[in-house]
C-alpha positions in Angstrom: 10.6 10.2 12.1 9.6 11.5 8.8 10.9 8.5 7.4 9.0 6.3 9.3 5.5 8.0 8.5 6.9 7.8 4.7 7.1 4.1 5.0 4.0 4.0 6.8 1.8 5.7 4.5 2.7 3.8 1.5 2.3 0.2 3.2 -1.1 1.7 4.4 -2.0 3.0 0.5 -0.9 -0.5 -1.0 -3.2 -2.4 1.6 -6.2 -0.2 -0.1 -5.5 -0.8 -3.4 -4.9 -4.6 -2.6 -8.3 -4.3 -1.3 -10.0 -2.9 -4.2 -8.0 -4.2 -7.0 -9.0 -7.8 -5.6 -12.8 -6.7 -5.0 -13.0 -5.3 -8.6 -11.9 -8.2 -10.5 -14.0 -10.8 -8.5 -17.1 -12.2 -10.0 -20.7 -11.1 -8.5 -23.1 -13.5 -6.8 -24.2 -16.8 -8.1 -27.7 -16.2 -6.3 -29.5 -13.2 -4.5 -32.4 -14.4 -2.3 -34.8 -12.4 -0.1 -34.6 -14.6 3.4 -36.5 -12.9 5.5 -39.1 -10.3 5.8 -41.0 -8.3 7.8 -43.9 -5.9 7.0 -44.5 -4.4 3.1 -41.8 -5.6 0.8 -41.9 -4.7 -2.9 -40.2 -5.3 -6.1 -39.8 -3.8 -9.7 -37.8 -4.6 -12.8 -38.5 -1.7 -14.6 -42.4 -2.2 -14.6 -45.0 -1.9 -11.2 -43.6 -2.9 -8.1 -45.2 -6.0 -6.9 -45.1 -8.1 -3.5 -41.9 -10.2 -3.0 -42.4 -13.4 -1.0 -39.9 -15.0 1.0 -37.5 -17.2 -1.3 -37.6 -15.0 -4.2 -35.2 -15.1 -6.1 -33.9 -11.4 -6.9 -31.3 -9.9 -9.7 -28.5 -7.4 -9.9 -29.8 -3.7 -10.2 -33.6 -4.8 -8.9 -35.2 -2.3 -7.2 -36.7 -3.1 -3.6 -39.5 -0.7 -1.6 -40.0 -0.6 1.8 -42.9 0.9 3.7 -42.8 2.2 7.2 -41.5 -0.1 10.2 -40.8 -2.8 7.0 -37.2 -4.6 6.6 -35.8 -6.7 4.3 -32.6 -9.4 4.6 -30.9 -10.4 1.0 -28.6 -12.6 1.1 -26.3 -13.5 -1.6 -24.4 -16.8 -2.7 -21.3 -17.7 -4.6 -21.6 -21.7 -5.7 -18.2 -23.8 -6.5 -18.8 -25.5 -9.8 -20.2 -28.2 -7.7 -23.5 -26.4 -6.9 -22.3 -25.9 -3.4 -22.3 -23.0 -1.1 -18.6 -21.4 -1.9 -19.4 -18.0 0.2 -22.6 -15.9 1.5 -23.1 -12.6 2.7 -26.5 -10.8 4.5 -27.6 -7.3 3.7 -30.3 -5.8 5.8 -32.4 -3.0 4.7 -34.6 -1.1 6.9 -37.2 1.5 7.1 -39.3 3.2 4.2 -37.0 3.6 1.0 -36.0 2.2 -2.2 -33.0 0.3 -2.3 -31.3 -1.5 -5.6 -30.2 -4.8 -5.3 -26.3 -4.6 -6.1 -23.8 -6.9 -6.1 -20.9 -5.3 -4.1 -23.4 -4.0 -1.6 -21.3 -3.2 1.5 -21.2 -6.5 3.6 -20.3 -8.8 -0.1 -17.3 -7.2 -1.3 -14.4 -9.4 -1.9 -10.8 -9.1 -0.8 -8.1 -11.3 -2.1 -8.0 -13.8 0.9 -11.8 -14.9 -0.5 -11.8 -17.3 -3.0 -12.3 -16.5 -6.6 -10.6 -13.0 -5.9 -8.0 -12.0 -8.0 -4.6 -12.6 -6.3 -2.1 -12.3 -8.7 -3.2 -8.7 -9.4 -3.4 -8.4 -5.9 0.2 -9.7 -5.2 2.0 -7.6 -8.2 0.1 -4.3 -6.4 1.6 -5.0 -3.0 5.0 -6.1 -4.1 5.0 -2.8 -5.9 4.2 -1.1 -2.9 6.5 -2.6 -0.7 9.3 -2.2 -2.8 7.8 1.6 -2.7 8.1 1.7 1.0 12.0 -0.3 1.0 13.0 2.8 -1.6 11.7 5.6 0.4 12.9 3.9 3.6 16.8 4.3 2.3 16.6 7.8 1.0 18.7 9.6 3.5 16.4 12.2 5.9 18.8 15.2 6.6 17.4 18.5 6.7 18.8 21.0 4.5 19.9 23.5 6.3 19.1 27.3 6.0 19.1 28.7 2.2 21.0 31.6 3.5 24.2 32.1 5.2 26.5 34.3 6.3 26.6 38.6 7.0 25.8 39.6 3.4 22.7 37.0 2.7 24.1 35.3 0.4 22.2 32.4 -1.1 23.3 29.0 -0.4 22.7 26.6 -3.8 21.7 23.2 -3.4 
């Protein structure tokens, strides 16, 4: 059993660090656009915030305001060296805050099935770890027995 949550726990950490190995190496958004809004949506550079219209174009680390009962969508494009639509993904903001505009915002982050990922990072990380999990899974699992043994106490050495 032991062996089995061994092997278990080591496929399980080489799928994470798949995950993030790939999302770290993948290049950030072609284009971030505000799509859609709804009540007072503001913008700042580093300088005042000012309104944002609809279509804007927006940039990585661009901060966004919202008052109360406004929301934002941002959606963010990676092109093909065509020009054309390779990938998008939406982030919704809602309710009064400031938000940054980031490019591995939570619903955007790559893994290595999306294209431009990095897969043969990605592959050398989980071969790794499943040759982990084939070593661990051939190490014998007997228990060791008590350390001491018989009327005296004496102690058993391993």
């Amino acid at each position: 059993m032991a062996k089995i949550l061994k092997t278990a726990a080591l496929a399980l950490f080489a799928m994470c660090v798949v995950g993030t190995a790939s999302a770290q190496n993948a290049s950030g958004p072609d284009k971030i656009v505000l799509e859609a809004k709804a009540g007072s949506v503001m913008t700042s550079r580093g300088a005042e915030y000012q309104t944002v219209s609809v279509g804007n174009l927006l940039t990585v680390g661009e901060s966004m305001m919202l008052a109360d009962e406004s929301s934002a969508t941002v959606v963010y494009y990676w092109v093909d060296k065509d020009g054309d639509v390779e990938r998008k993904c939406t982030q919704k903001y809602t309710g009064a805050n400031t938000y940054v505009i980031d490019q591995n915002c939570c619903d955007c982050m790559a893994a290595a099935w999306v294209p431009g990922a990095n897969r043969g990072g990605a592959a050398i990380i989980l071969g790794a770890g499943l040759i982990g999990a084939a070593i661990l899974n051939g190490m014998d699992d007997v228990p060791p027995g008590p350390l001491s043994t018989g009327p005296n106490g004496s102690i058993r050495h391993l």
